[in-house]
Backbone as CSV, one residue per row, in Angstrom:
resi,resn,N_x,N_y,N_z,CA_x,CA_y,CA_z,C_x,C_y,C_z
1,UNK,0.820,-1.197,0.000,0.000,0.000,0.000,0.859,1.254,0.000
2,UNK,2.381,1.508,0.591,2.643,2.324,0.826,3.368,2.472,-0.692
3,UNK,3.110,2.236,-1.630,4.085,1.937,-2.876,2.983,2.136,-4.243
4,UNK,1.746,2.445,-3.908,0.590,2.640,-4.438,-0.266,1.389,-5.775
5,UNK,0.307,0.288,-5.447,0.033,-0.856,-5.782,1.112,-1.350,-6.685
6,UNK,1.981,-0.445,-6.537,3.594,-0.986,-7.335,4.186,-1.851,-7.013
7,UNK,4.137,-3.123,-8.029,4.455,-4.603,-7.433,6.331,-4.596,-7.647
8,UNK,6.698,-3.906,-8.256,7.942,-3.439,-8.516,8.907,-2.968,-7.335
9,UNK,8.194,-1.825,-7.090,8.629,-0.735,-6.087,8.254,-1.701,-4.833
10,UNK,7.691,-1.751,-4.557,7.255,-3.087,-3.107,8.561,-4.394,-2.882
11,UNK,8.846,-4.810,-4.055,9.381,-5.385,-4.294,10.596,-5.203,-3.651
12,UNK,11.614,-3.842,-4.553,12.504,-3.327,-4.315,12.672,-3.136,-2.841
13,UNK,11.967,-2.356,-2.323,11.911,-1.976,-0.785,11.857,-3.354,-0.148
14,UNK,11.096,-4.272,0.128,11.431,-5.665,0.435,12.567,-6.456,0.847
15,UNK,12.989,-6.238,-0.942,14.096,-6.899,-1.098,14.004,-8.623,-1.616
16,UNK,12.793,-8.413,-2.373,12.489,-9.526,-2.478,12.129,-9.426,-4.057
17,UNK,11.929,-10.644,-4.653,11.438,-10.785,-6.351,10.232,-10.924,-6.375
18,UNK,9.883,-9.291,-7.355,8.280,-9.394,-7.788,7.549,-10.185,-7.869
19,UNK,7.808,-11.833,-8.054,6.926,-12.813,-8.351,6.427,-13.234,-6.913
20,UNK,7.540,-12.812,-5.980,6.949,-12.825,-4.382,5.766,-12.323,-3.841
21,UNK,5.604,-11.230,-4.479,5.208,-9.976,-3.829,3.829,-10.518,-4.667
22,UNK,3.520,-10.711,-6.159,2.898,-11.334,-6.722,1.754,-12.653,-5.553
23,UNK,2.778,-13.755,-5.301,2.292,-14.901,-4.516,1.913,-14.239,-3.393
24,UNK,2.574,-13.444,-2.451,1.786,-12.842,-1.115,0.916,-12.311,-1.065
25,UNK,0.330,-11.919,-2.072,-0.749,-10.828,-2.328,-1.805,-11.601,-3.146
26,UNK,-1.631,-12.621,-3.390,-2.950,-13.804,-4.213,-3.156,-14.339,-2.885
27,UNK,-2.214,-14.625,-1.799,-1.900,-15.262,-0.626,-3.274,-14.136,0.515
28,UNK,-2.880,-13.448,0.317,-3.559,-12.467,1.457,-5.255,-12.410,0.600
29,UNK,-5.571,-11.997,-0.305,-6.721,-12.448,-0.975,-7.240,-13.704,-0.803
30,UNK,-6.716,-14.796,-0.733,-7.361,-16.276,-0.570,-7.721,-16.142,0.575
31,UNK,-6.762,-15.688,1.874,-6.650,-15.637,3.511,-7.995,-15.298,3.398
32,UNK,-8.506,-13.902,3.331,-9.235,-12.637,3.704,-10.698,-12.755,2.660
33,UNK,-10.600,-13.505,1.513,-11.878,-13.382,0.718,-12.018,-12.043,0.073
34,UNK,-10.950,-11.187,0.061,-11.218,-9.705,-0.149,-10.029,-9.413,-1.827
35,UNK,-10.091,-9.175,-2.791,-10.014,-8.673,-3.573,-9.369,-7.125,-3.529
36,UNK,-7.450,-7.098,-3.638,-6.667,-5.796,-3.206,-7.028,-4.938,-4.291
37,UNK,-7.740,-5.696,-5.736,-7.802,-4.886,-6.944,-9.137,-3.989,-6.723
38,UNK,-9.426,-4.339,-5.790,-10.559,-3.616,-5.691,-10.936,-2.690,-4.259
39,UNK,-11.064,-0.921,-4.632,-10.549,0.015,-3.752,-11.103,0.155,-2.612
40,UNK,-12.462,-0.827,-2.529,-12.900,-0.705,-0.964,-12.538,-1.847,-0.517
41,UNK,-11.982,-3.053,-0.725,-11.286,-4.166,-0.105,-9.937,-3.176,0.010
42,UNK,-9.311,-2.354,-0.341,-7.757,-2.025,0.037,-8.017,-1.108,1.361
43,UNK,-9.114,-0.536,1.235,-9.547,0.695,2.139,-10.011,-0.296,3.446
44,UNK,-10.198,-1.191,3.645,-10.543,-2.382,4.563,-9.246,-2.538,5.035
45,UNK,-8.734,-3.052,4.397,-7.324,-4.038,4.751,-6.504,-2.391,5.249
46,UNK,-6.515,-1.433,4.944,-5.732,-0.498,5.615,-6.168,-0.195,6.760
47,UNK,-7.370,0.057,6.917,-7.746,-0.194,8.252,-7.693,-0.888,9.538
48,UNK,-7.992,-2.015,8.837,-7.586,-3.159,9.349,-5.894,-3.029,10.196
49,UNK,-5.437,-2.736,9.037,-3.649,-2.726,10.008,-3.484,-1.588,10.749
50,UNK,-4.360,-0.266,10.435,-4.022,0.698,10.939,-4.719,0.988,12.344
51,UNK,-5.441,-0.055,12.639,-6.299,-0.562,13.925,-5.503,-1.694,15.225
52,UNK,-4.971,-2.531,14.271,-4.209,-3.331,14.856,-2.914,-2.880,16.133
53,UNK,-3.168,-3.910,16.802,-2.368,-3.542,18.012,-0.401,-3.716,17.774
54,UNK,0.472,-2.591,17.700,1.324,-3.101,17.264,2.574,-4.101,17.701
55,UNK,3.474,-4.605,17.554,4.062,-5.495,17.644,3.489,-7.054,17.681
């Protein structure tokens, strides 16, 4: 999210290969039933973390 759906740039910052970032994110969709391509499932899931208790 912080990369504005740049599977590239996510990537980079990571440190990991796009095809990762790819699988974690089909990964978190299967988890959740929620769809990231779509802007009120992203607006959820930000919430969601930005609610969450940290550590």
């Amino acid at each position: 999210m912080a990369h504005d759906g740049s599977w590239a740039r996510t990537a980079e910052a990571l440190h990991i290969h796009v095809n990762t970032v790819h699988y974690r994110i089909r990964r978190i969709e299967e988890l959740t039933g929620r769809s990231l391509a779509r802007l009120e499932d992203r607006v959820d899931l930000r919430a969601a973390l930005l609610c969450a208790p940290a550590g």
